[in-house]
N, C-alpha and C positions, 0 to 999 in steps of 0.2 A: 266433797261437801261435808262431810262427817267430821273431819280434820275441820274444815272452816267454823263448821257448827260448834264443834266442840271449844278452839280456842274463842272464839265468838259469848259460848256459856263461863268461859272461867275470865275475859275482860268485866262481862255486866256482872260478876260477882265482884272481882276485885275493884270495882272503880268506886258505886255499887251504879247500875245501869239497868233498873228492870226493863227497858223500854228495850235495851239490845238484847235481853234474853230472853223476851217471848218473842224479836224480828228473828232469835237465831233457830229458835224453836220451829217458826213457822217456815222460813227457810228450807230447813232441814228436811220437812215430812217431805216437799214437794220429790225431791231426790229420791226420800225412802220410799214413799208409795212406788214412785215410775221403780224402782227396782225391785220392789216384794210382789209385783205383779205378777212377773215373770215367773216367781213358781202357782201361783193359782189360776195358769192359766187355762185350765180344764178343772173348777169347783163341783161340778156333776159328777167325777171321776175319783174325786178325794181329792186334788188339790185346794181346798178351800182355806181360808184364811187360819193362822196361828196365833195364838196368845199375841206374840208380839206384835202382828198386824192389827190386831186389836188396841193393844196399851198404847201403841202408836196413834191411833186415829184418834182413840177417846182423849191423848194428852194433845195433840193437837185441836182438837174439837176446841176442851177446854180452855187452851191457853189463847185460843181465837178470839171466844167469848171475853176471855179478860181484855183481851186488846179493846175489843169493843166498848166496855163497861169501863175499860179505866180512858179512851178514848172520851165516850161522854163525861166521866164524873173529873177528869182534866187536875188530877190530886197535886202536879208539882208542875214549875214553868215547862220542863220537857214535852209534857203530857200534852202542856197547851198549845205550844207552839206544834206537833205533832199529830192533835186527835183526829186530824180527816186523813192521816195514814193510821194510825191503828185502825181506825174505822174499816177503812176501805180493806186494808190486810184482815183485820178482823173477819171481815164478811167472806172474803176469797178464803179462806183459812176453813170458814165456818162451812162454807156449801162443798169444798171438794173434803174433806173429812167425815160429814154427814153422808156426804156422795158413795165414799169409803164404806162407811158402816153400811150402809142401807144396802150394797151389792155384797157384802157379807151374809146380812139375810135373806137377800134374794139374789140367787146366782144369776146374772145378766142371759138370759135369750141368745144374744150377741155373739156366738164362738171369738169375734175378733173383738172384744171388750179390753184383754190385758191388751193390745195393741193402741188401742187409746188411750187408755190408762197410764201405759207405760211412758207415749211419748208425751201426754200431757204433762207428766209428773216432772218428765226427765227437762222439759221445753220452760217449766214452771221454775226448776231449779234454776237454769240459766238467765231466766226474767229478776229473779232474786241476786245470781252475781250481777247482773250490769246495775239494777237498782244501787248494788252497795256500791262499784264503781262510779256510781254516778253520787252519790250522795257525799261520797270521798272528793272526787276532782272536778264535780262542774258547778261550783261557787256563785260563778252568773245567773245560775235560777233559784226561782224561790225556793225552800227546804220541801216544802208540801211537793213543787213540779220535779224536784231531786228523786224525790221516794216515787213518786206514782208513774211519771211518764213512761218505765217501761213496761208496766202493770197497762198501764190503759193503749197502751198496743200490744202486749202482747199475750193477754189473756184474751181478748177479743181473735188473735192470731191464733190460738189454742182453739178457738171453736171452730172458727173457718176451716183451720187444716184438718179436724177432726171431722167436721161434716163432709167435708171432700171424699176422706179415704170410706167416710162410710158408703157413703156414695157409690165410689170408686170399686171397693169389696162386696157392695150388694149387687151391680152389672157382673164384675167380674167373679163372684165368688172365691175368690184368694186369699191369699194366708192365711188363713186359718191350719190347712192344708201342710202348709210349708214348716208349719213353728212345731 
């Protein structure tokens, strides 16, 4: 995803395509959070978040918020044909980076927190490859049902399987144990 993200940042330079480089921005953290988890996953202990877990959140935070704002304020045709996916990326962008910061300052209760974390992030990335698969080859739908349809199954999919394992780890108290 880092390789994707990255060619990704240097087409919305060269084309110039701001709209592809804050998709590739927001894209990206999903991946990097599910992966940066994994070393904080005991913050009580000194694993707690690093500079770059930080730069990361806050430059996703922000670049969320631009989605959103240039979503509403719609400055060139892309923007307009497009503003109910920034919007909607926007906001997804916007709660799981807040989401970020905010267990930064408060270490989650949760021993099995990076566990959710992790597969959310990782599960998030994957919703972002098919989106762009999909916005590439399936022409038959509108541009708006191109970007969102796998968003609107599978962030919804991110909660349910999330609440499952909580579920699931609170009867059985595991993995925590294991990791």
């Amino acid at each position: 995803m880092a390789v994707v993200a990255a060619t990704a940042m240097v087409l919305a330079l060269w084309r110039p395509i701001l709209f592809l480089a804050f998709i590739a921005v927001f894209s990206f953290y999903f991946a990097f959070r599910g992966y940066r988890v994994l070393s904080r996953k005991r913050p009580l202990q000194g694993q707690g978040p690093s500079a770059i877990d930080w730069v990361a959140a806050i430059l996703a935070f922000l670049g969320s918020v631009t989605l959103i704002v240039l979503g509403i304020v719609k400055p060139n045709p892309v923007w307009v044909q497009l503003s109910v996916v920034a919007i909607v990326f926007g906001a997804i962008g916007v709660a799981f980076a807040a989401s970020d910061m905010w267990e930064f300052l408060h270490p989650p209760a949760d021993k099995n927190f990076w566990w959710y974390a992790h597969m959310g992030g990782m599960i998030g990335s994957y919703i972002a490859a098919v989106s762009a698969f999909s916005v590439v080859n399936f022409h038959f739908l509108a541009p708006a049902v191109r970007w969102l349809w796998p968003s609107a199954i599978g962030v919804p999919g991110i909660f349910i399987w999330i609440g499952y394992y909580r579920r699931k780890f609170g009867r059985e108290g595991k993995l925590a144990e294991a990791a």
